[in-house]
Structure formats: structure tokens, C-alpha cells
N, C-alpha and C positions, 0 to 999 in steps of 0.2 A: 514317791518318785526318787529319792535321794535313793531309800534303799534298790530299787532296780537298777540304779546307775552302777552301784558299787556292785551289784551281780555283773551287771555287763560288762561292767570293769576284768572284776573275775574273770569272766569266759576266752574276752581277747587277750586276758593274760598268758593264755599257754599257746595264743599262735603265731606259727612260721610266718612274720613278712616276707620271705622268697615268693614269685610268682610261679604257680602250677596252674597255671589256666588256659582256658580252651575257646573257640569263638563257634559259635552254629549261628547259620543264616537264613532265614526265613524270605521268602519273596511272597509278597505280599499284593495288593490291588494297588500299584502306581508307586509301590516304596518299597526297599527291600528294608529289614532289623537285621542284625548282627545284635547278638547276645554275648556278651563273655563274661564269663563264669570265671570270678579268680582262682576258685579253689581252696581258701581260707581256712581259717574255721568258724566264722561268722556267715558262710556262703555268700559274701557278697559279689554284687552282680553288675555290672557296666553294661550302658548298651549305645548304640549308634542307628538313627534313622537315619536310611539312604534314599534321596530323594533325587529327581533327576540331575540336579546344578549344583547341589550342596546336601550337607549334613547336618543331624542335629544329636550331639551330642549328651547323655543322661548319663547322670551317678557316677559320673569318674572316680576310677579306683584311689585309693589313699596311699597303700604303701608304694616303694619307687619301683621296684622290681614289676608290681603288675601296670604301673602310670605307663612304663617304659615298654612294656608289650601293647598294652593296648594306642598307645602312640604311637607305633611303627606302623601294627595295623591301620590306624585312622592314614597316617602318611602315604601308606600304598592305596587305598582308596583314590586316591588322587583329586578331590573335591574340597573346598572349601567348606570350612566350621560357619554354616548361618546361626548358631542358637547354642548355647552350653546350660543344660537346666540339672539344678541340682533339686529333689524332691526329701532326700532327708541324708542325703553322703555328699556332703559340701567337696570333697578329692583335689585332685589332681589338676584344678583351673587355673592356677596360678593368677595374674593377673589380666584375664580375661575377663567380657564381662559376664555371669551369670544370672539366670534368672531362676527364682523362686517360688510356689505358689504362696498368693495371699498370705502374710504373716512368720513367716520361715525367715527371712530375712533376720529378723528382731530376735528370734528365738534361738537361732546357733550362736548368737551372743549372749546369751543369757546362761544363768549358774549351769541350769541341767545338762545342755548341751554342751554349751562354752567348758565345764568343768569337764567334760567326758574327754574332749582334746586336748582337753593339756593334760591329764593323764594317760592319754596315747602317749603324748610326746615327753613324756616321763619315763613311760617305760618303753617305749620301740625308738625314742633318738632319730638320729640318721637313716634309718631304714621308711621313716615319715616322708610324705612330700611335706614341702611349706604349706601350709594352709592358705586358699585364695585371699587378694588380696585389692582384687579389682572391682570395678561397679557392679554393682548391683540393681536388677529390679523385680519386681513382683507382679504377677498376673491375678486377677479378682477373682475367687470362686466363681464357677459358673460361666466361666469365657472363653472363647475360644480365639488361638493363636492359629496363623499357617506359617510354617517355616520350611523352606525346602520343597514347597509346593505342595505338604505334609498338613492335615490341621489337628490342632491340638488341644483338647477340650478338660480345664483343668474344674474339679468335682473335689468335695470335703471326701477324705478318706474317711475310715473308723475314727467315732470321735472321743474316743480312747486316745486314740495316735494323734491327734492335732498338733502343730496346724499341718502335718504329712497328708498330699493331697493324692486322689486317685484322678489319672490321666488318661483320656480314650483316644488315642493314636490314631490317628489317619476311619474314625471307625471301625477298626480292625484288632487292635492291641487295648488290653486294661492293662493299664500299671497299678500295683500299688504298693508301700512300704514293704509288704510281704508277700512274696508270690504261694498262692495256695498250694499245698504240698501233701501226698496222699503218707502223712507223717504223723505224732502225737507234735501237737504243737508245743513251742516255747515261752516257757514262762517270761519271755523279754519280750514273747507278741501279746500274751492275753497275761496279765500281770493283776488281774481283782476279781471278782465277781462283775465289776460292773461292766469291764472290757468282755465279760462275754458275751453278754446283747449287745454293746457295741459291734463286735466283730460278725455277730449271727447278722445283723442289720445292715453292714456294709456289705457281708457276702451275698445276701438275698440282691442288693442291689446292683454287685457284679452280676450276679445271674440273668439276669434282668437285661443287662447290654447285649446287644446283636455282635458279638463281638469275635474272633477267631481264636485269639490268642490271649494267655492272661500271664504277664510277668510283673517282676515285683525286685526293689532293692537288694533283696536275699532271694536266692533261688530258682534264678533262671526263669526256663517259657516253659509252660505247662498248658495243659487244654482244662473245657468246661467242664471235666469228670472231676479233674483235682478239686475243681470251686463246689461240684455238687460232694462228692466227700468232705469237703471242711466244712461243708453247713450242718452235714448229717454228724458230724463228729459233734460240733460246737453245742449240736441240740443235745446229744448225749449226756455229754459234760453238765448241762442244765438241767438236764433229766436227774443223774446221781447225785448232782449238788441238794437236790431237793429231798433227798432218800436218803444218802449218807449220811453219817455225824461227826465222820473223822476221814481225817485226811489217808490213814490206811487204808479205809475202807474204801475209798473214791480210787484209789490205787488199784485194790484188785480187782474192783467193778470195771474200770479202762481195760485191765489187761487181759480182764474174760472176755470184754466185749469186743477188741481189736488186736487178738491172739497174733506175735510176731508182728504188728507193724512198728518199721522202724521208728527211729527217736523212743524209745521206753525210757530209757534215761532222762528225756525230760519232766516224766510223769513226776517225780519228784518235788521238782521245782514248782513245775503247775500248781498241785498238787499242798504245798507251800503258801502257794498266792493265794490259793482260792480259801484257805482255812484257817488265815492267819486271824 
């Protein structure tokens, strides 16, 4: 774990806090999403359900430049904040209250997490929001909230990523720490061997949901093609692990098998995790 940190550490080392982001809106059965995409280099993702009297805020952005856009948007909205839920991007809450699934709460306080923002705020300073600093509470695996006339059904994500929970919005939306992406995945989602049935195990069970839309703290809304690709990828990956003997060779088995698809550059890392 320590070593993944200090990769992740790595990667947000080289990026722009200035905000280059964008909002897409989805209308939905009785709620509308807005999605906004910072632009980062982390891809991270904010989002806002709209419900008919109020909103429910998710993932508020971290640095100030995108807190400060995606605030204006919420302001023009013209609706009242019923709920501000953070699922693994604690952001931009300032002292409001948040809410957490089961166990998250305990854990952004702790070395792993806890250590990752104060080296944000070592190396990005002023360009940080403050980190929230208001009440908190937690919803139980397995329950379901309505906010905004909205209900909200909070589910163990990959149990890799724990305690990061997968969320089914109004029946319509899967959230989860990663939204599935028709990409070679990053060694900071699937980080072992053992995260890769993890991840095959949670994708099977997004599959599974009757669901429209599937987004995630990195990477915006995607549909159920992207989720059937990450399963088909994930098996791949399990396939060559089993045949390979080195980490080269699981390298050019990927990139025979998924010729030009973007992120190659993570193969490396993956690649890394899985043969260390």
C-alpha cells in the first residue's frame, strides 16, 4: 500500500491545478446528473444529482480553480445542497456536513489516506482547497438513502478498494471509485494480482445492475459497453498472467491483443504490480 501511495504521489506530481473542465448533463427518470470532468491528470470527476427541490452533491473537486467552477455551476442551479457525499475524494466541503459509506469516515484519517493529503498539500500549497472540516456521517453497506426525492443505494465496491463503495443512483446511475473505461487500466486501480478478481468480481456485479449509466470518481459517464470491455480486458490480463513468466512478456501479449488502445503507457506499471 505505502508503495502505491508514493506512485500516486508520483503521478499527481506533474499536474496543472488550474481548472480545464467541462459539465455534460444527463436527464434522467425523475432526476437529471450533471457530470464534470476537471480535466486533471488524475481524470477526476465531480458530480451533482438534480432532483426536483434540491441537490445532491458527490466527489467535490480538490484543487480551487475547479471547487470555484464547479460552485458557480451548483449556484446557478438555483436549488438547495440536501446531501454532500464524498465516496473516496473528500474535496471541496468545507464545513458542511458530509456523508461517507460505511468506514471511509475512519479511513481518510488514517496513514494511507491521511498521508496522501498532506503530501498534496506539500506539494500543490494554495492551489489546495482546505480540507473539510465539518460533521460527518456514514451510511451501512447495503442501505438505502433518498435525498432530493433521489434514492441512493450504497453497495461494497471492489474489495481491493475498500471501504470505496459502489452507489446505484435513483436505479439508473452505478457509481464507483473508477468509472470503466475502453482503456488499458492503471496500475493505481488494479495494483496486485489479487485486485484482479477483485475488480473481474465487482465488474460482473455492475453488469448485473439494470442500470443506464455507469460513472465513477475518475472518468466521467460511460455506458454498459465500457463495463463489458473491462470485464473482457480483466479476463485477458488473468489469461496471460497464467502463461507469462515475465513481466515483458505480459507487455507484448496486451499490446498484440488490444493493438492502439489508449493508455499503453500504463502497461508498464500494471505490468509492474502484477510481477513484482
Amino acid at each position: 500500500m505505502k508503495k502505491l501511495l508514493l506512485t500516486l504521489i508520483s503521478a499527481i506530481m506533474a499536474i496543472t491545478a488550474n481548472a480545464q473542465g467541462k459539465f455534460e448533463v444527463f436527464d434522467l427518470d425523475g432526476f437529471k446528473l450533471h457530470v464534470y470532468s476537471s480535466g486533471d491528470v488524475m481524470a477526476d470527476a465531480s458530480y451533482i444529482v438534480e432532483g426536483k427541490d434540491s441537490l445532491v452533491l458527490m466527489e467535490e473537486p480538490l484543487f480551487k480553480d475547479a471547487a470555484a467552477q464547479y460552485s458557480e455551476y451548483v449556484a446557478k442551479l438555483g436549488k438547495p445542497v440536501a446531501r454532500r457525499i464524498a465516496d473516496y475524494h473528500i474535496g471541496a466541503s468545507g464545513n458542511h456536513p458530509l456523508t461517507f459509506a460505511e468506514g471511509m469516515s475512519s479511513f481518510v484519517k488514517g496513514p494511507v489516506y491521511g498521508g496522501m493529503m498532506k503530501h498534496f498539500q506539500q506539494t500543490f500549497g494554495d492551489k489546495m482547497v482546505a480540507l473539510p472540516d465539518g460533521p460527518t456521517s456514514e451510511v451501512p453497506f447495503g442501505e438505502t438513502e433518498t435525498w432530493a426525492g433521489v434514492t441512493f443505494t450504497f453497495n461494497h465496491g471492489a474489495s481491493s478498494d475498500f471501504p470505496a463503495a459502489a452507489i446505484i443512483i435513483g436505479n439508473q446511475v452505478y457509481y464507483t471509485h473508477w468509472t470503466p473505461m475502453k482503456m488499458h487500466i492503471s496500475p493505481l486501480q488494479v495494483s496486485s494480482p489479487a485486485a484482479v478478481d477483485a475488480e473481474i468480481a465487482a465488474t460482473e456485479t455492475e453488469l448485473a445492475a439494470p442500470v443506464k449509466l455507469y460513472i465513477g470518481g475518475h472518468g466521467g459517464a460511460t455506458d454498459r459497453t465500457a463495463v463489458e470491455f473491462k470485464l473482457a480486458y480483466l479476463k485477458k490480463v488473468k489469461e496471460l498472467m497464467a502463461t507469462d513468466k515475465t513481466a515483458d512478456e505480459f507487455i507484448a501479449d496486451m499490446k498484440a491483443a488490444y493493438p492502439g488502445l489508449p493508455g499503453e503507457d500504463n502497461l508498464n506499471g500494471l505490468a509492474q504490480a502484477l510481477y513484482k
